[in-house]
ZAMARGU-4260 file (C-alpha; in steps of 0.2 Angstrom, whole numbers, plus 5000, padded with zeros to 4 digits):
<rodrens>
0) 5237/5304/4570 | 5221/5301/4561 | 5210/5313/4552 | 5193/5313/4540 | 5196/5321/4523
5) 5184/5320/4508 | 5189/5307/4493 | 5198/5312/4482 | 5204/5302/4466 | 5221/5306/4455
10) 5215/5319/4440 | 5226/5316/4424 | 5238/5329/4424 | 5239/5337/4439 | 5255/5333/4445
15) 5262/5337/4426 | 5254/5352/4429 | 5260/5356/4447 | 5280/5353/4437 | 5277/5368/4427
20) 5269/5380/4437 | 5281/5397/4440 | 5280/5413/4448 | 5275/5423/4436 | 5259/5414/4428
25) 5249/5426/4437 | 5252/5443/4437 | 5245/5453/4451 | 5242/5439/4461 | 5249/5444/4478
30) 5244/5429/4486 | 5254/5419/4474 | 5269/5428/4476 | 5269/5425/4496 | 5266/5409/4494
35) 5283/5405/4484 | 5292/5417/4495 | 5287/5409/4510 | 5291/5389/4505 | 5306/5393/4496
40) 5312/5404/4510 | 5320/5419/4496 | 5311/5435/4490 | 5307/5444/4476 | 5318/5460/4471
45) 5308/5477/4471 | 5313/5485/4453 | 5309/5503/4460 | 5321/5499/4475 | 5340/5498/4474
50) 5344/5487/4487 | 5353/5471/4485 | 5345/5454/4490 | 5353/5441/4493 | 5342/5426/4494
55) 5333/5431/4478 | 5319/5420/4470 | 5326/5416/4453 | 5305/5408/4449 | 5316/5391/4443
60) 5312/5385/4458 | 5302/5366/4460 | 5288/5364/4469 | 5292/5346/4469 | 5307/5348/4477
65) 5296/5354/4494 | 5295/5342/4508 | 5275/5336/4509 | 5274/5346/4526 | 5275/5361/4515
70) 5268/5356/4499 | 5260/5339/4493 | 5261/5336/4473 | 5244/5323/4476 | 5230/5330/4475
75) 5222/5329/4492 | 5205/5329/4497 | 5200/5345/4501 | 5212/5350/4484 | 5200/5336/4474
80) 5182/5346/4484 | 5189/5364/4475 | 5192/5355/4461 | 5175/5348/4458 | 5168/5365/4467
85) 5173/5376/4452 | 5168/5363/4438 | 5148/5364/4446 | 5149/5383/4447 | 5154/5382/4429
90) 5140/5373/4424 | 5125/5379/4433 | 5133/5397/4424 | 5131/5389/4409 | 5114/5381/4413
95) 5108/5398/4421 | 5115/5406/4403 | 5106/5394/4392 | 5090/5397/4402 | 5092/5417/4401
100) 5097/5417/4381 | 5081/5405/4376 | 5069/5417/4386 | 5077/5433/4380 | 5082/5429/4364
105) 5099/5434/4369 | 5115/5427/4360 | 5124/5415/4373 | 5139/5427/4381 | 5131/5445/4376
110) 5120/5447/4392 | 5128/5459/4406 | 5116/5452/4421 | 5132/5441/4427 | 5139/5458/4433
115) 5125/5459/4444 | 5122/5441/4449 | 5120/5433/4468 | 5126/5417/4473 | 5110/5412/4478
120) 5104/5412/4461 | 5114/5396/4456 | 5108/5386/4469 | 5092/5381/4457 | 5102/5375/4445
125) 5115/5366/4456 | 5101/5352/4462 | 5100/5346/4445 | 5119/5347/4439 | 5126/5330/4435
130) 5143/5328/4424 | 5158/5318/4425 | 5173/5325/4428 | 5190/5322/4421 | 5196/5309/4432
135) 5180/5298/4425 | 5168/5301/4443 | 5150/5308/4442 | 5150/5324/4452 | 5129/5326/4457
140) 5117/5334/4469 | 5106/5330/4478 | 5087/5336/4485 | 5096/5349/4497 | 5108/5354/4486
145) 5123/5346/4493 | 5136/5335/4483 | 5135/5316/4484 | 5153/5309/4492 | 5162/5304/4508
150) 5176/5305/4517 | 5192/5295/4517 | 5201/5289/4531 | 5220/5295/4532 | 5232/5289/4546
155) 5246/5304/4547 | 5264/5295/4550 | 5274/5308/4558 | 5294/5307/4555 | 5308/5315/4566
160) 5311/5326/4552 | 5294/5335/4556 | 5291/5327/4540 | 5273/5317/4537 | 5264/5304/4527
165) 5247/5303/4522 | 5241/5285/4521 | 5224/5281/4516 | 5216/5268/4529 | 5198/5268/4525
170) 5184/5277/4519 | 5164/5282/4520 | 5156/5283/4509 | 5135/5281/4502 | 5132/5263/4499
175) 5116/5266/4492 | 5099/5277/4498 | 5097/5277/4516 | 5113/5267/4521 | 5133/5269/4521
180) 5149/5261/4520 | 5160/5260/4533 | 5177/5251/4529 | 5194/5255/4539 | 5209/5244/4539
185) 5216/5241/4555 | 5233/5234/4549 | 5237/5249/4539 | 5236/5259/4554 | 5253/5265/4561
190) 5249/5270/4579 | 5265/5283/4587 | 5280/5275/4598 | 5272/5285/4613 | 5254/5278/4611
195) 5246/5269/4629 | 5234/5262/4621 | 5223/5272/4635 | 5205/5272/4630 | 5202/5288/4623
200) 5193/5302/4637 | 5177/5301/4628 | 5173/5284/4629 | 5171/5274/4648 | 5174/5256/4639
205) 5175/5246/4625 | 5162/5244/4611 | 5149/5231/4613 | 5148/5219/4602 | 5137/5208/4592
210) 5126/5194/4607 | 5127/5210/4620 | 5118/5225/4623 | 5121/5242/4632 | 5116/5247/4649
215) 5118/5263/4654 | 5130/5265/4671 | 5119/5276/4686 | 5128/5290/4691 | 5141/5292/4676
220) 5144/5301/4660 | 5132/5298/4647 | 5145/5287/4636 | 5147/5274/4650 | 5140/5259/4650
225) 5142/5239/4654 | 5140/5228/4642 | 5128/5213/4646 | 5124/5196/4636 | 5107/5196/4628
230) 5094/5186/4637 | 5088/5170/4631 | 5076/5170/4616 | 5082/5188/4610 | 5099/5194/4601
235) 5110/5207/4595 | 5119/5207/4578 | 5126/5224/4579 | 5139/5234/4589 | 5132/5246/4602
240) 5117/5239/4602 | 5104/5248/4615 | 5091/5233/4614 | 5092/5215/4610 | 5077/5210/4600
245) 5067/5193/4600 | 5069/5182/4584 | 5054/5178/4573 | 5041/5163/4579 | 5049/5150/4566
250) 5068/5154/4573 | 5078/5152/4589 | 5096/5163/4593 | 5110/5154/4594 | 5122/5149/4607
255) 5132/5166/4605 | 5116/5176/4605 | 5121/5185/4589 | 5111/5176/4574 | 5094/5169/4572
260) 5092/5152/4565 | 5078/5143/4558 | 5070/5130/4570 | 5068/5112/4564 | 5052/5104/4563
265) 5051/5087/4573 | 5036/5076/4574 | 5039/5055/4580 | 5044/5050/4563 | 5040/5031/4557
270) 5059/5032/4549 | 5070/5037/4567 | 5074/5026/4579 | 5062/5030/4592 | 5048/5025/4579
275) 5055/5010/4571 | 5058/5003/4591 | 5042/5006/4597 | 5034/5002/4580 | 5042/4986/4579
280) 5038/4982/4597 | 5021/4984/4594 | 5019/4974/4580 | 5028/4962/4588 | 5014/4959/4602
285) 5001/4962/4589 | 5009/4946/4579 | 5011/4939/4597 | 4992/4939/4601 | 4986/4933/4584
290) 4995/4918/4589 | 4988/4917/4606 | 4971/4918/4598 | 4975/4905/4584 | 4980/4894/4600
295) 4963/4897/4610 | 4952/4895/4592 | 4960/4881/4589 | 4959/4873/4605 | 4942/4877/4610
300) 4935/4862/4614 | 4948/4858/4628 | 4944/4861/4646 | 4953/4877/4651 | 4948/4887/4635
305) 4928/4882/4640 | 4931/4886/4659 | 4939/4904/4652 | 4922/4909/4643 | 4926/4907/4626
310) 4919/4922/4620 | 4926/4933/4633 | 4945/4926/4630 | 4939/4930/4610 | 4935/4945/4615
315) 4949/4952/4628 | 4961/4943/4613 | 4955/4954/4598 | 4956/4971/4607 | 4970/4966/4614
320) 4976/4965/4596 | 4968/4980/4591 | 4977/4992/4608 | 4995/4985/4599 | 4989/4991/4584
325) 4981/5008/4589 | 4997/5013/4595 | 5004/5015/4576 | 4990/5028/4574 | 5003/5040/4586
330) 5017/5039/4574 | 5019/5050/4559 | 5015/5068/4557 | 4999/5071/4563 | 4985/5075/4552
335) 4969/5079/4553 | 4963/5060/4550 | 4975/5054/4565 | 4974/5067/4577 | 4953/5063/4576
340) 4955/5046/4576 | 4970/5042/4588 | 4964/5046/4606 | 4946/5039/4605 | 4952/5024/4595
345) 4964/5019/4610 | 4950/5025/4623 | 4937/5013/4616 | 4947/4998/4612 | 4954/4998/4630
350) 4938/5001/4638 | 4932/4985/4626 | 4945/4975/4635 | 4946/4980/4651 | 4926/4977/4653
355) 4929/4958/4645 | 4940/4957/4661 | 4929/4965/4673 | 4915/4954/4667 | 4927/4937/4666
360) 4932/4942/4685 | 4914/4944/4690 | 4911/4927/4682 | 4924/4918/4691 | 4918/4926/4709
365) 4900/4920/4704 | 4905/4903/4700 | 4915/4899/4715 | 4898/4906/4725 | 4889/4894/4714
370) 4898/4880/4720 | 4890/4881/4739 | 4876/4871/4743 | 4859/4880/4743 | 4864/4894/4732
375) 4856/4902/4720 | 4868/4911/4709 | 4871/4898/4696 | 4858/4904/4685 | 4865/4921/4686
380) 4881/4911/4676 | 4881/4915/4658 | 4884/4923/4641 | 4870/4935/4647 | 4879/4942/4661
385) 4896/4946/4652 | 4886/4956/4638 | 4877/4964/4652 | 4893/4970/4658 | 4903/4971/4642
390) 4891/4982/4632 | 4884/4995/4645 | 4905/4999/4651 | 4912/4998/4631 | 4893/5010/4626
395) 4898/5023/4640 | 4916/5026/4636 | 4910/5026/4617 | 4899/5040/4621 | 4911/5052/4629
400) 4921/5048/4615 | 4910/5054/4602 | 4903/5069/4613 | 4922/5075/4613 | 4923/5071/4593
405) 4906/5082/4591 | 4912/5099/4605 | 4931/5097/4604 | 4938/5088/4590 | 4958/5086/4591
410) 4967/5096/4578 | 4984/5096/4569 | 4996/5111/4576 | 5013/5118/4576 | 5021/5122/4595
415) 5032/5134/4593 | 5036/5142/4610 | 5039/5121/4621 | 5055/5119/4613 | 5069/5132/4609
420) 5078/5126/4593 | 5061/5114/4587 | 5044/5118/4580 | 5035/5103/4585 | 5020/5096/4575
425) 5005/5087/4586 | 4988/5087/4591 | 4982/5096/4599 | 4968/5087/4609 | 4953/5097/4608
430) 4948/5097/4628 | 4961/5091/4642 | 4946/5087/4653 | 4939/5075/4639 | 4955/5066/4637
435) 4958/5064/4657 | 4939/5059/4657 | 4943/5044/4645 | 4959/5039/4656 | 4950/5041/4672
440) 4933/5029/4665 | 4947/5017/4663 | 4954/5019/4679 | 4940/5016/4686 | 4936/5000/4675
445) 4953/4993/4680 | 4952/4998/4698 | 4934/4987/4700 | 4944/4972/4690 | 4958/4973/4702
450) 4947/4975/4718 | 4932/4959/4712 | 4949/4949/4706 | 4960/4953/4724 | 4942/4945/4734
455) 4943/4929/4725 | 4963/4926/4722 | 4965/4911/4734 | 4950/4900/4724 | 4956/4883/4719
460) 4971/4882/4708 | 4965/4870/4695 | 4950/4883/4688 | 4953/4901/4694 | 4963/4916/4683
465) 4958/4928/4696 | 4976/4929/4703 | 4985/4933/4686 | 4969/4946/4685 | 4976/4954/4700
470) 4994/4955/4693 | 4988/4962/4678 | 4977/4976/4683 | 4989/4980/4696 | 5002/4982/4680
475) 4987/4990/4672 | 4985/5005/4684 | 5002/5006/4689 | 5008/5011/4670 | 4993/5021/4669
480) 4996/5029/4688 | 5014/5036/4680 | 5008/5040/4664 | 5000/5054/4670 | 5013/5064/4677
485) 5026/5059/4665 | 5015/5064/4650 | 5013/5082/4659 | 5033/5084/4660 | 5036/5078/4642
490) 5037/5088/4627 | 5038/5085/4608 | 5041/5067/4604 | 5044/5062/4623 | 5028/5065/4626
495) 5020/5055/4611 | 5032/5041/4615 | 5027/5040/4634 | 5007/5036/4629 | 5014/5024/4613
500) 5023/5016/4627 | 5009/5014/4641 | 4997/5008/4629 | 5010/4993/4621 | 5015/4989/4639
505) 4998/4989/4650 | 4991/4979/4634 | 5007/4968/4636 | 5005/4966/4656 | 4987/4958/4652
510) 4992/4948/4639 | 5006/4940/4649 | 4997/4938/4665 | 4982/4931/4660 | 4987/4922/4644
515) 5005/4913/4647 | 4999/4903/4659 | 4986/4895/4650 | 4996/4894/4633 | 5011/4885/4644
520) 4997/4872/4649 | 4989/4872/4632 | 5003/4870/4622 | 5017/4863/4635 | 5007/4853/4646
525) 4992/4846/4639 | 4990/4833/4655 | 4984/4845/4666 | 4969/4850/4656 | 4960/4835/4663
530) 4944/4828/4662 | 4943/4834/4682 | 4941/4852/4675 | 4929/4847/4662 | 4916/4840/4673
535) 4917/4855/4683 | 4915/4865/4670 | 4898/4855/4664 | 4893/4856/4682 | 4896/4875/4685
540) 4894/4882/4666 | 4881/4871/4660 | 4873/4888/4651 | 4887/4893/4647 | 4891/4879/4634
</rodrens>
């Protein structure tokens, strides 16, 4: 058996004072009298009557000698309540008093209003009454004249005997303005020998807990409900809880939907692995073409470097040094530096080298048609013609980079919402349709490579690249082909690594296709750049040289 009764505290002397207490303190006190009558089950001779009794009370009687079912010697809560009751009624007398007597000039005692005064005249001065009492506890009131407290917890232990025990199990009490206390220890309860454990008629089910919330059951009593997980995103951290609520922005719930936790903030970091792989790859193929250029400068006087248009091979070799290179600009937290810069850097520099192929494969078809007898087209054979293609398709590309730069620069941002547990920090690129724009230019670029490459694959071995061209584009598109969608379904550093990725490998695919086989001959097999090939070349790139 449990029950609420207000706090009380032990007051010095009580029980001492409860020892001595006897009959006949209070004259005239009926009420008194019953009382010991009752408990001690004797009674109190009549002096005006003659009759003999024969359980008489003799007043040396104990009233710690009751069992607590009768009479408790602590003082409980209601006893401690009382106790405090009269103490306030004694001063807001005396403070009603002291206000009278400084008005009226009155000596302190001498005025006769108490005979005529009404309880409802104290309540004034009870909204301002503060003392400690004897047991050491500040006794107070507050705006609607109540007493400041709270309640203790008892657990009643019933006994065979009819006897009981009191045993304090928790409390509530005012924590602080607005907000309580609520503490009950459950292993002090003692629960009866007959007690099911049924849940009590009141309630339908058990509480909710914290990573749940309440919904209401159709058709039942107003206290049954289920209890159903939060959804995702949103949480609980109280029992009962109607509503699960969302977290802030910056924070995610966690896997038991009862706690918000910060989210961390990711960016491709130089320092993790991912960076340091596809850094050092990178630089790696940018250390790799440097060679290949240092091989080609310092060979340039041999056949195959002259029947490869020196300038153009220069040319395909440095921004194919600078696409290894461009890629670093994606790693790190952005900035505002980076996120400008990254994107057109990469779209320029690629359109730089796919035109010095477009305009090598355009070369290569010329001069095979150069070598049939009557045509005209050798004098179309020149330095003239590749700038004629390499600066109008590198000046286009460089003009839709600076028109984005100029309407829809990229910015640095942080993407909260992609990611449940991470705030991701990126660019945010300004205008999508600028940025497919780029890729498509370059498509476009590649696919008119690939196609004037295919047509002429099948010219003599000795002097045509066209077929590792063609391998190359193809390698070229298809990366680019898969990027696309793969980009799309990435997020966070998945989605930075995919681009880092296709521009180190489509560089890598053009380097390979186009430049191994001539640095195998170069450097492996210097027989085969005869003088054969070098009087072709004098006859078919005589302007040229």
């Amino acid at each position: 058996m449990a029950q609420l009764d207000f706090i009380s505290t032990d007051i010095p002397g009580f029980k001492e004072f409860l020892q001595k207490v006897k009959p006949n303190w209070t004259q005239g006190d009926g009420f008194h009298k019953i009382f010991w009558e009752q408990v001690f089950d004797c009674f109190f001779p009549d002096p005006e009557m003659l009759m003999k009794v024969t359980e008489a009370c003799t007043s040396e009687e104990k009233l710690e000698s009751l069992p607590a079912t009768l009479f408790e010697m602590n003082m409980t809560g209601h006893s401690y309540s009382i106790y405090n009751a009269v103490y306030a009624l004694a001063h807001a007398l005396q403070a009603l008093y002291s206000v009278t007597s400084k008005h009226r000039g009155m000596p302190r005692g001498k005025s006769n209003e108490s005979q005529s005064l009404q309880p409802w005249q104290l309540h004034q001065f009870l909204q301002g009454i503060s003392f400690n009492n004897s047991a050491g506890e500040t006794v107070s009131f507050d705006d609607n004249r109540e007493i400041v407290g709270g309640f203790d917890i008892m657990n009643i232990i019933m006994f065979h005997n009819n006897s009981f025990q009191r045993v304090k199990v928790g409390h509530v009490a005012l924590k602080s303005i607005g907000e309580e206390e609520f503490i009950i220890h459950e292993d002090l309860i003692v629960w009866p020998g007959h007690f099911n454990q049924v849940v009590p008629i009141s309630l339908c089910n058990e509480h909710c807990y914290p990573g749940h919330q309440k919904k209401k059951k159709e058709g039942e009593k107003f206290c049954c409900y289920d209890c159903i997980p939060c959804p995702e995103e949103k949480i609980s951290n109280q029992t009962d809880m109607d509503d699960c609520f969302k977290c802030a922005e910056d924070q995610y719930s966690n896997e038991h939907k009862n706690k918000c936790m910060n989210k961390t903030i990711r960016f491709l970091a130089f320092e993790e692995p991912l960076g340091i792989g596809l850094a050092s790859i990178a630089v790696s193929f940018s250390l790799i073409t440097a060679l290949v250029l240092g091989v080609f400068v310092k060979n340039k006087d041999t056949p195959i470097v002259k029947a490869n248009n020196r300038d153009l091979t220069y040319g395909l070799l440095v921004s194919l040094l600078l696409c290894f290179l461009s890629s670093l600009l994606f790693l790190g937290k952005p900035s505002k530096v980076t996120c400008l810069l990254r994107q057109p850097t990469f779209g320029i520099i690629f359109s730089v080298a796919v035109s010095c192929i477009l305009a090598k494969t355009t070369l290569v078809s010329l001069a095979f048609l150069a070598t049939k007898p009557g045509s005209r087209k050798k004098k179309w054979i020149g330095k003239k013609l590749a700038r004629d293609i390499v600066l109008p398709c590198s000046l286009l590309q460089t003009s839709i980079c600076i028109l984005w730069l100029l309407s829809f620069p990229s910015f640095p941002e942080l993407d909260m919402y992609s990611l449940p547990e991470e705030s991701i920090v990126q660019c945010n690129e300004g205008s999508v349709i600028m940025f497919y724009s780029i890729l498509g230019y370059l498509g476009l670029l590649a696919i008119a490579s690939f196609a004037v490459a295919f047509q002429v694959r099948n010219l003599p071995k000795g002097f045509n690249e066209a077929k590792f061209i063609t391998f190359s584009m193809l390698i070229f598109c298809s990366v680019w082909a898969s990027f696309v969608p793969t980009h799309l379904s990435s997020k966070g550093k998945g989605m930075v690594a995919v681009e880092i990725f296709s521009i180190v490998f489509s560089s890598a695919g053009i380097l390979g296709f186009i430049f191994a086989p001539k640095c195998y001959i170069i450097v492996l097999r210097p027989d085969l750049n005869s003088r054969e090939l070098e009087s072709y070349i004098s006859l078919n790139y005589e302007t040229d040289l």
